[in-house]
N, C-alpha and C positions, 0 to 999 in steps of 0.2 A: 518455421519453428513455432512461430503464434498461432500458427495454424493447428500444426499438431498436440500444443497444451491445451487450447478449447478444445480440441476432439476427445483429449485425455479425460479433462475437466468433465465434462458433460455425461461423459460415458460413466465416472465416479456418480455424479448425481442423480442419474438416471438406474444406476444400480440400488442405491438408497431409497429413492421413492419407489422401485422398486420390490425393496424388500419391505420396506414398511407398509405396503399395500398388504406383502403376502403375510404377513403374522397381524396385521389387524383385524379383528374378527367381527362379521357383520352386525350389526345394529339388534336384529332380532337374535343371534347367539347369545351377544350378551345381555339384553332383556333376560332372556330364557334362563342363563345362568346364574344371573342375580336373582330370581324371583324363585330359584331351587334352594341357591345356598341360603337367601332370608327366609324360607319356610322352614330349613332344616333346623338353621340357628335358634328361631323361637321355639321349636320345639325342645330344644336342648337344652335354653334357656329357662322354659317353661319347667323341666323337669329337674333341671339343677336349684331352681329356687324351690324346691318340695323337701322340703326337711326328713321327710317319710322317704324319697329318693335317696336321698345323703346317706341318711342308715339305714335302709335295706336294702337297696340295690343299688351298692357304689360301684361295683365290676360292670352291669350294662349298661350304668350312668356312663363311663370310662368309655365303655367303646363304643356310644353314639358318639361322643366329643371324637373321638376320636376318626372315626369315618366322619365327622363336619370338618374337621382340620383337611383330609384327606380332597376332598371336593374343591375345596378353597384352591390345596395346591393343585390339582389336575387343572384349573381353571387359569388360576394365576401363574403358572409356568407353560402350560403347551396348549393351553384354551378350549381344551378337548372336553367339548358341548358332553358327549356321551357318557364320558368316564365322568362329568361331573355330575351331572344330571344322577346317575347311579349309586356315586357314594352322595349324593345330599340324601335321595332317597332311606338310605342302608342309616344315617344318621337319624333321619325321622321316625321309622321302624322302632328302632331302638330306643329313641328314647320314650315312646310310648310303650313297648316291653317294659322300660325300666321305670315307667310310674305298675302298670299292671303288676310287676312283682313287688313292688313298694307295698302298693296295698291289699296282695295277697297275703302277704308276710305280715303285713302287720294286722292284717287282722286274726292272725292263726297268734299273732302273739295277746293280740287282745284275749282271745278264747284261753290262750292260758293261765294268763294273768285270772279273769276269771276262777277260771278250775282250781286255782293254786289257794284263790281269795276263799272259795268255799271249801276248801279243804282244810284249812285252815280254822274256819268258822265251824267245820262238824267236827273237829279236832278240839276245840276249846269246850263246843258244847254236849261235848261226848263226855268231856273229865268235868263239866258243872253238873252232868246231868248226874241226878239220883240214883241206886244202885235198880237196876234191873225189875220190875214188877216179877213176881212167881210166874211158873208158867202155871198153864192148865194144867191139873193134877190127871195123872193116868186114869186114874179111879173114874172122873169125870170121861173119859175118852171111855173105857173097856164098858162100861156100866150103859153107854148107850146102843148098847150091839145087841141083836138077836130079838127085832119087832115081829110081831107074829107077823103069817102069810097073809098078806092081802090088808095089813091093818096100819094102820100111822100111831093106833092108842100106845105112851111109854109102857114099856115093857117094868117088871116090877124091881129089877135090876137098876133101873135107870134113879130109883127116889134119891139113893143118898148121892150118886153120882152129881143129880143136878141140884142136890144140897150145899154139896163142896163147890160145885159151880159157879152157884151165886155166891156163896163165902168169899170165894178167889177174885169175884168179880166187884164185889163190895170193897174188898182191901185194896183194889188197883182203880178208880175211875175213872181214870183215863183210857184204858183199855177197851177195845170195841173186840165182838168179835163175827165172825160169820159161822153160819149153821147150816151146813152143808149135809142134803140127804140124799143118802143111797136105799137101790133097792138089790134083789138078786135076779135073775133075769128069766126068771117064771113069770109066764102073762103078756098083756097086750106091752109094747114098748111106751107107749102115748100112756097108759095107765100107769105104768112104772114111773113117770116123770112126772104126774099128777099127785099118785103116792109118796113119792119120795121128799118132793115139795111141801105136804100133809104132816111126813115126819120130822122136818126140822120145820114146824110151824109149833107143832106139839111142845120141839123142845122150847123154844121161844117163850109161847104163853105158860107154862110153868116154871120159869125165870123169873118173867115179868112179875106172876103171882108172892115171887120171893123177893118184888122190893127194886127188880134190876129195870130201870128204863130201857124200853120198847126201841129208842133212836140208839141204841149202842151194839142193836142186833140186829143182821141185817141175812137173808137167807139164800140158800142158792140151790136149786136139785139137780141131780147128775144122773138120775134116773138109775137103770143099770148100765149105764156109760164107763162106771171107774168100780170097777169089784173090786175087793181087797184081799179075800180070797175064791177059790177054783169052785165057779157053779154046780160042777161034776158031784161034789156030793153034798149030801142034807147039810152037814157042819160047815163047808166054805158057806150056801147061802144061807143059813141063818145069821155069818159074820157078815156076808153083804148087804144082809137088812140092817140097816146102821145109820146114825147121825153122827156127824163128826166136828169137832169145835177149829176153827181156823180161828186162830188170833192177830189181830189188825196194830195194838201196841196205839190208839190213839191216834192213828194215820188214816186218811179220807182211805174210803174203801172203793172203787173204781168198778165199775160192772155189778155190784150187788147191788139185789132191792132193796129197801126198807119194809115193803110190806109186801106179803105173803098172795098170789094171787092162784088158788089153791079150783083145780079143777073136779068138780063132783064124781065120784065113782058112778052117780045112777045116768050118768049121761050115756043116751040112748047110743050113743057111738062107740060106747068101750065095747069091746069085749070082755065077756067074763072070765075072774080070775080064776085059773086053773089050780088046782090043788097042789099043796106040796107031795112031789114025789121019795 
């Protein structure tokens, strides 16, 4: 009977060591799973103490935490190296996602805040500002039109035109403008853009003559690049031989010169101007 209690005995303890062999997980497993789940946790911790995290990206804040809880259990209930190893992974993902949208976010809210602050600021100093400067008077626009063929001298149309011109421009100081010259598209194309540059230099220096500072005119030629009306007949280009006033309102003018860099008609490489037909 003693006999068979030790056999019983034994057999119980040998079942025990046993089993506690088979659910103890090698030495290097759990290295391996500790060193996944404490990389996953600092990263989750890392991103949980980011204040920028908290309020912009709480949902993938949420489910890196939430794949790090997941690791822990696959680990600490059935040891399973792989499923752990995967969700620590899937936790660390995330919660680098959840800084990256943190500081997407917040910086598209910076740029609004921004936009919001200058809009604001052109809203205030839109109702301080003073009522509107006059525009250019048409008289000044229509009165620059129809330079003769081949010439940049103001036509006799142009005097009281850029009378008023500088009147307009003496009541407003602030106002800059640019002096844009066309021609019609009779002629070499290289001469059109030398003349047309000629023509609103013309206007300029008869400005200037009435008092208007030089730094508040600034010039541009378009050669016969922008017609205004149809070349087809004598009356469209005589409208295309024209100066035109573009007003700047006091604002830096961007791509216009300041001074006139006006190419000589007798240069050996023009072609000669052809008549008007």
């Amino acid at each position: 009977m003693n006999n068979i209690l030790r056999s019983a005995t034994g057999a119980v303890v040998a079942g025990i060591i046993a089993t506690g062999c088979a659910t103890s997980p090698p030495a290097s497993e759990v290295a391996a799973a500790r060193a996944a789940i404490d990389n996953a946790g600092q990263a989750v911790d890392h991103a949980s103490a980011d204040p920028q995290v908290v309020k912009y990206a709480p949902s993938e804040l949420e489910r890196a935490t939430a794949s790090l809880q997941k690791a822990k259990t696959a680990w600490n209930d059935k040891h399973d190296l792989t499923a752990t190893r995967h969700l620590a992974y899937l936790a660390q993902q995330r919660a680098a996602t959840a800084q990256e949208f943190a500081n997407e976010r917040a910086a598209q809210e910076t740029v609004k805040v921004a936009a919001a602050e200058l809009n604001q600021t052109m809203s205030v100093a839109a109702t301080a500002r003073p009522s509107k400067p006059s525009a250019i008077p048409d008289l000044a626009q229509k009165g620059l039109i129809g330079f003769s063929t081949g010439a940049s001298q103001l036509p006799a149309s142009a005097v009281p035109a850029i009378n008023e011109l500088a009147t307009t421009l003496k009541s407003n100081p602030g106002r800059e403008v640019v002096i844009e010259g066309h021609t019609d598209n009779v002629g070499n194309p290289r001469y059109n853009q030398a003349l047309a540059m000629k023509r609103a230099e013309a206007v300029r220096v008869a400005l200037v003559r009435r008092g208007i500072d030089s730094s508040r005119i600034a010039l541009r030629s378009y050669g016969e690049e922008k017609p205004a009306s149809n070349n087809a007949s004598r009356i469209g280009r005589k409208e295309n031989r024209r100066a035109e006033i573009i007003t700047a309102d006091g604002a830096q003018m961007v791509g216009s010169s300041q001074i006139s860099a006006t190419v000589s008609s007798d240069d050996p490489g023009e072609q000669p101007r052809q008549p008007e037909r």
